[in-house]
DSSP file (Angstrom, degrees, kcal/mol; ACC not computed):
  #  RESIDUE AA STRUCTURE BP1 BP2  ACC     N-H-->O    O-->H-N    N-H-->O    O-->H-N    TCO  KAPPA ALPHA  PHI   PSI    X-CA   Y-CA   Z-CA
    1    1 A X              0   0    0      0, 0.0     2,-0.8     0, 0.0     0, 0.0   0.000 360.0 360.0 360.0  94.5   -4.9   -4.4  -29.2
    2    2 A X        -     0   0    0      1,-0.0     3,-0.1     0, 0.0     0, 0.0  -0.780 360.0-132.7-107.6 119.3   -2.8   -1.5  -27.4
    3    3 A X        -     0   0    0     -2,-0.8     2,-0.4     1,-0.1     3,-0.0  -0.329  29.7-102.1 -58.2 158.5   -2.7   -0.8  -23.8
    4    4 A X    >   -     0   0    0      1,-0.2     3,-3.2     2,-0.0     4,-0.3  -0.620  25.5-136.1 -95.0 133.2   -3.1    2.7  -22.4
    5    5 A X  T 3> S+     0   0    0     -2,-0.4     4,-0.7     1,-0.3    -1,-0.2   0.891 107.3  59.5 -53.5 -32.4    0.6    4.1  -21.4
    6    6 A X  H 3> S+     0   0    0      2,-0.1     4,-1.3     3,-0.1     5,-0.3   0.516  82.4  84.4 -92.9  10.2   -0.9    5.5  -18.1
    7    7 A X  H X> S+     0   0    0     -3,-3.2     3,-2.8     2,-0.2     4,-1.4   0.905  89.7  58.4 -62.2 -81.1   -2.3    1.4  -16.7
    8    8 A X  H 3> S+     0   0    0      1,-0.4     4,-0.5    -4,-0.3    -1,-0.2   0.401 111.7  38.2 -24.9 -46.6    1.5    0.9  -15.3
    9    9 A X  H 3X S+     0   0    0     -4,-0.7     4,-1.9     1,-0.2    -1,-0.4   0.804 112.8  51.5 -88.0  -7.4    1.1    3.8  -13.3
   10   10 A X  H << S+     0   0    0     -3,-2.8     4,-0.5    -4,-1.3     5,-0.4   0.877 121.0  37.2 -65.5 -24.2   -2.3    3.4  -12.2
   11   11 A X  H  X S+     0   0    0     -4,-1.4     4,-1.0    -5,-0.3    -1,-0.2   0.853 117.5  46.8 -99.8   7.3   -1.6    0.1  -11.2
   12   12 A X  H  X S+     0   0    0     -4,-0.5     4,-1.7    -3,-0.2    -1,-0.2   0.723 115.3  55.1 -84.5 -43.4    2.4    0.7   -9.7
   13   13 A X  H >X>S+     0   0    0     -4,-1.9     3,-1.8     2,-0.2     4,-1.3   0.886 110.4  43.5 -61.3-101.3    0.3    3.8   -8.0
   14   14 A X  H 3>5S+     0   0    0     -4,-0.5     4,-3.6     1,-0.3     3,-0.5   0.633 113.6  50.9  -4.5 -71.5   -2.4    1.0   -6.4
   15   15 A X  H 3X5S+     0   0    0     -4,-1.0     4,-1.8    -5,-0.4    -1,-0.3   0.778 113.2  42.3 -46.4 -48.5    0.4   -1.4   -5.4
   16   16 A X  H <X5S+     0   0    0     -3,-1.8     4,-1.3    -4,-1.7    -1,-0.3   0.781 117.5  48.2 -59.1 -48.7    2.4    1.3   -3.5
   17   17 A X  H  X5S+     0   0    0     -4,-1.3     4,-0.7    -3,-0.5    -2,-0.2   0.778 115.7  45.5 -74.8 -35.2   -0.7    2.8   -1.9
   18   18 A X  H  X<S+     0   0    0     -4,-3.6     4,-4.4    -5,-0.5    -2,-0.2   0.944 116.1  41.1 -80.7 -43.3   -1.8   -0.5   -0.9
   19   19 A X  H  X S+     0   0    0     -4,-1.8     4,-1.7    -5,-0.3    -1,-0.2   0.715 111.0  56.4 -85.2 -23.4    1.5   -1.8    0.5
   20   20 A X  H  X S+     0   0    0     -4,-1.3     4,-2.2     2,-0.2    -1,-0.2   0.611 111.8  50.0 -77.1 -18.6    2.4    1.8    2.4
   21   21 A X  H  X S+     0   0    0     -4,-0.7     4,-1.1     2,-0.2     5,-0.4   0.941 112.7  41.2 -89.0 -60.9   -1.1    1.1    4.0
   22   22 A X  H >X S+     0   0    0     -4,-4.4     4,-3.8     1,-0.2     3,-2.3   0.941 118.7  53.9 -17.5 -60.5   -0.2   -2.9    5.1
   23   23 A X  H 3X S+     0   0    0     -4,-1.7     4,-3.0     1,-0.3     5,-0.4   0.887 115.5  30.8 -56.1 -54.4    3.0   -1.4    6.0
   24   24 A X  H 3< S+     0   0    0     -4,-2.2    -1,-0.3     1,-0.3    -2,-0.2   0.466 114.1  61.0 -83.4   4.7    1.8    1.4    8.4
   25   25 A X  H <X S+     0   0    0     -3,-2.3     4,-1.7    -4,-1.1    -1,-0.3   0.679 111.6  42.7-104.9 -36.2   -1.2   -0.6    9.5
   26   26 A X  H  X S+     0   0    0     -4,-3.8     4,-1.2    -5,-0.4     5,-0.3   0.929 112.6  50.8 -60.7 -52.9    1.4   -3.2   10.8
   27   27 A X  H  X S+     0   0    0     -4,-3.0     4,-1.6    -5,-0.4     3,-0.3   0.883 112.8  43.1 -61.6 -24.7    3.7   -0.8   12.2
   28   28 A X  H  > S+     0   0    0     -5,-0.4     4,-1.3     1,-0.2    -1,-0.2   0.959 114.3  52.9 -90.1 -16.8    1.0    1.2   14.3
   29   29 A X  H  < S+     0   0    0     -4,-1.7    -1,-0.2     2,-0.2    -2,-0.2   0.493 117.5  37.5 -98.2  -6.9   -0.5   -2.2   15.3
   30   30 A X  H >< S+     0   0    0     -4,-1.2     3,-0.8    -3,-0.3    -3,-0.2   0.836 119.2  46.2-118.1 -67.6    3.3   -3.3   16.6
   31   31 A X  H 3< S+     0   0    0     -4,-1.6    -2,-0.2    -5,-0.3    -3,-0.1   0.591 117.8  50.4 -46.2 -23.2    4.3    0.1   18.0
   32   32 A X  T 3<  +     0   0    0     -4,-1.3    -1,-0.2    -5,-0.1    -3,-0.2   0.430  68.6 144.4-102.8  -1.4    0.8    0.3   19.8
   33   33 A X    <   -     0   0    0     -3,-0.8     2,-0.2     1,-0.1    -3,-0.1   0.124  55.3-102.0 -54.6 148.0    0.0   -2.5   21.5
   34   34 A X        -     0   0    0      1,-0.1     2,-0.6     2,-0.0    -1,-0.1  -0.557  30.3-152.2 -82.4 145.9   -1.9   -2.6   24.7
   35   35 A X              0   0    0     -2,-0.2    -1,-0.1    -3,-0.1    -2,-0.0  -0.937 360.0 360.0-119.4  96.5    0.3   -3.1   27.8
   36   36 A X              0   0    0     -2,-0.6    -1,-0.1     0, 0.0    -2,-0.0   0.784 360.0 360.0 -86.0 360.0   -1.6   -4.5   30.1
């Protein structure tokens, strides 16, 4: 039962993609805040 050499990056790729989106969805939501 062999894994395919390319999972690691699909799923190092996911992780990265997912966590630059947390990250920048935090940041605009912290840099943007309504001033009332």
């Amino acid at each position: 039962m062999e894994r395919p050499d390319f999972w690691p990056d699909i799923r190092r790729f996911l992780l990265g993609f997912t966590g630059s989106g947390i990250a920048i969805g935090i940041y605009t939501l912290i840099s943007v805040r309504p001033v009332p």
